[in-house]
N, C-alpha and C positions, 0 to 999 in steps of 0.2 A: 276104613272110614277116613273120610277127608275132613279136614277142618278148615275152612274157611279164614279164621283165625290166623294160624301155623301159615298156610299158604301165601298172606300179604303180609305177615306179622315183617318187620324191619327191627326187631328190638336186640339190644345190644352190637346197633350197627351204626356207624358212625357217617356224616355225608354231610357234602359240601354242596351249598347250593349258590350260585352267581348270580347277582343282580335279584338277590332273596329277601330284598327289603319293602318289596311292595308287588303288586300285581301277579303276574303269573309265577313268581319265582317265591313271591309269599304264600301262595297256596300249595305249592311246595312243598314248602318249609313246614308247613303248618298239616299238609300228608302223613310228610314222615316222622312228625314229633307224636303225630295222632298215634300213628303206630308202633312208635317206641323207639326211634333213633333219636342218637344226639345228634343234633344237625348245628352246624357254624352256616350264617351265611354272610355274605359278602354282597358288599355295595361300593362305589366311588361314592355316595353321599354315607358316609361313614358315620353322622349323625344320628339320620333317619334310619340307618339300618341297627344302631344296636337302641335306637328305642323299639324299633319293631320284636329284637329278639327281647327285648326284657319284657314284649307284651305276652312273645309265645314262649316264652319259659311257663308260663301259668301250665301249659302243657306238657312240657317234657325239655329238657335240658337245650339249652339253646343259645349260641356266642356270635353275638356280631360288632363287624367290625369294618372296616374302609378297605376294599380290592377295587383296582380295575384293572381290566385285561386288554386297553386299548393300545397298550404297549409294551416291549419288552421288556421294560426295569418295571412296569406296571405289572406285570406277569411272574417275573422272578419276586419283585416285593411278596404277591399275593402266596407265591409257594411258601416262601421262608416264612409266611404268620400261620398258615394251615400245619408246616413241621414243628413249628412249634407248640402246638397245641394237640397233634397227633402222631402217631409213629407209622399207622394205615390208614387206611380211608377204604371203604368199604362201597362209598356210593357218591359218584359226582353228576351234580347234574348241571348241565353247561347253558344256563339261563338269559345270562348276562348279554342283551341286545338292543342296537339303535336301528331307528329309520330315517328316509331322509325325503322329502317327496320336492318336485319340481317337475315343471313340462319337459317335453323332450326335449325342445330347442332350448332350455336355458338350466338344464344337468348340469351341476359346475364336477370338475373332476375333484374336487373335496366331499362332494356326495357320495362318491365311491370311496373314498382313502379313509375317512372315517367308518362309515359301514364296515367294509370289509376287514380294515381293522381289530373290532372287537367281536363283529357276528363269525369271521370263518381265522384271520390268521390266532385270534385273541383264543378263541376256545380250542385250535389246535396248540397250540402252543403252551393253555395251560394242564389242557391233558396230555403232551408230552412230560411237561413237568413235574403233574402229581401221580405218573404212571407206576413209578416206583412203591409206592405207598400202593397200588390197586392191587399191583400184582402180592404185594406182601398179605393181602387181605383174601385175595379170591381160592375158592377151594371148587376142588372137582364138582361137586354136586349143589356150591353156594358160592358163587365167582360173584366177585365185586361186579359192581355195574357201572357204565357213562350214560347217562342219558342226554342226548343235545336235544334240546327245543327250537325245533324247527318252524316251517310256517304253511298252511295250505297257499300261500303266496310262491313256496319252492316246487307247489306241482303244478298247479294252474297257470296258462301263458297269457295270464293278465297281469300287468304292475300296476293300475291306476295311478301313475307317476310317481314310486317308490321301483325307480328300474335297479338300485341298486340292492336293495333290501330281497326285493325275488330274487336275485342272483344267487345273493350270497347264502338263504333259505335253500336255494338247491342245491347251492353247494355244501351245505352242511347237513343235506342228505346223504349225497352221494360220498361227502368222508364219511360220513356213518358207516357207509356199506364198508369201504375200505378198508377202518379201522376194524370195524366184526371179524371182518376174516385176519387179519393179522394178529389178533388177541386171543382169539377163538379157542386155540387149542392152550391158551396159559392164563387160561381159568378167568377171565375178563369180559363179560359183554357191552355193547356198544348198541345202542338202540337211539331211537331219535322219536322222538310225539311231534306231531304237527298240525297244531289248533290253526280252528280256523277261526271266526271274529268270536273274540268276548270283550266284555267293560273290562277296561285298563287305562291308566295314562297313556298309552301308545294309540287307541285306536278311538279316544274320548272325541277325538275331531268329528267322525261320521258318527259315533253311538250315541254320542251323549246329547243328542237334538231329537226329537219326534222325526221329524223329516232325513232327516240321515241315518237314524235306524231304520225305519220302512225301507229305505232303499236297501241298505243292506241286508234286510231280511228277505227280500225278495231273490236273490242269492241263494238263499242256504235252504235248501230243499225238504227241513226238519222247521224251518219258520221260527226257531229263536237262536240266541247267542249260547254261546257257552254259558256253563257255573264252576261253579270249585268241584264240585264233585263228579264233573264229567272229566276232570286232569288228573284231579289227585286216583280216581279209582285206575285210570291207566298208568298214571305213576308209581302208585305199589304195587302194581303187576308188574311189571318189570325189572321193581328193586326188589319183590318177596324171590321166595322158594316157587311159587307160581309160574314166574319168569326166567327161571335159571337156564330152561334151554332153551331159550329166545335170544337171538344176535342177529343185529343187521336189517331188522325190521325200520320202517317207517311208518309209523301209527299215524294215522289221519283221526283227528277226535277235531271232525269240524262242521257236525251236521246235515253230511253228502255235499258240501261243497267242491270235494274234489272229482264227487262222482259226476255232477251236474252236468247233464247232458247237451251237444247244443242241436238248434233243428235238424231236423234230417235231411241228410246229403239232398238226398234222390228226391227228395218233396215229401216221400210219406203222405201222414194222414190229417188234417187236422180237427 
């Protein structure tokens, strides 16, 4: 008999989640405390991120505190406060992301330096750093987990003038795949989700108007946005016993946006 329960349960597991103070990295947060981890998250608005964990403590044990990973002393800072509060880590989930938008002819190269920065060298570089701690966690048949939050922006070849933000979205697919297989055999997996449009501070510019949702709805072949429950149920799959032999996957939870068809070649039907 299977339990359902047992299968997503995350309890008695510890995780870090980046950029967990609000938006997608709060629902998160607020997955894994559902189901029984201690979860730390980390924000650069170091504020708003430990009122958010003293809202989700109501839930389950919960510490925040000020990270960013848009840099290297930004990156070493944020390992040395996660060592300090833990010895393993059990489950990271690599949240923490900017965007930048501007037409093509007036792209400044800080559109890029920032981006990439924190979406592809920031989250490598702090899962280089708290690797130590995963591997100390991961067992044969219950391996610690990385989850990077990707974007249906890193499979679709549309930027809507956010050229830098798709980039860097595929590339933090494609280290996904990388890092799977390098980890794979010492008990680690490495998986990526890649939402496609929900209400967030990031995407409130199109969503948050009548007129700028319809359009974006007209996109997503499923006709609404995300919710919390369509991330967080693909999020405990991957951090439960459910997920343990999943590595290197890229999860699309975006409503068939990635699948969206375009006319047909040849003319077809109409």
């Amino acid at each position: 008999m299977f339990s359902p329960e047992e299968l997503f349960s995350v309890k008695g597991r510890t995780a870090l989640v980046t950029g967990g103070g609000a938006g997608l990295g709060r629902i998160c947060a607020e997955a894994l405390l559902s189901a029984g981890a201690r979860v730390l998250i980390a924000s650069r608005k170091a504020e708003a991120c430990e009122a958010t964990a003293k809202e989700l403590s109501a839930i389950g044990p919960c510490e925040g505190f000020g990270g960013a990973v848009g840099s290297e002393a930004g990156v070493r800072a944020l390992g040395e406060e996660v060592r300090a509060r833990t010895d393993t880590l059990d489950i990271l989930v690599n949240n923490a992301g900017v965007s930048w938008g501007a037409p093509f002819e007036e792209f400044p190269w800080k559109g890029w330096d920032r981006v990439l920065s924190v979406n592809v060298t920031g989250l490598f570089d702090l899962t280089r750093n708290l690797m130590p701690l995963l591997l100390a966690a991961g067992q044969p048949k219950r391996p610690a987990t990385v989850i990077n939050i990707g974007s249906v922006m890193g499979t679709v070849t549309q930027a809507e003038n956010a050229y830098s933000y798709a980039a860097s979205k595929s590339a933090v697919h494609h280290l996904t795949r990388i890092l799977a297989y390098e980890f794979a055999g010492r008990h680690v997996t490495v998986n990526a989700i890649a939402p496609g449009p929900f209400p967030t501070n990031m995407t409130d510019f199109a969503l948050g108007n009548p007129d700028g949702l319809a359009k974006t709805l007209r996109g997503v072949p499923m006709g609404r946005t995300g919710e919390a429950e369509d991330l967080a149920g693909t999020l405990l799959y991957l951090s439960g016993r459910a997920g343990a032999y999943t590595t290197g996957a890229i999860i699309p939870v975006d409503g068939g946006c990635s699948v969206f068809a375009p006319r047909p070649i040849l003319g077809g039907h109409e």
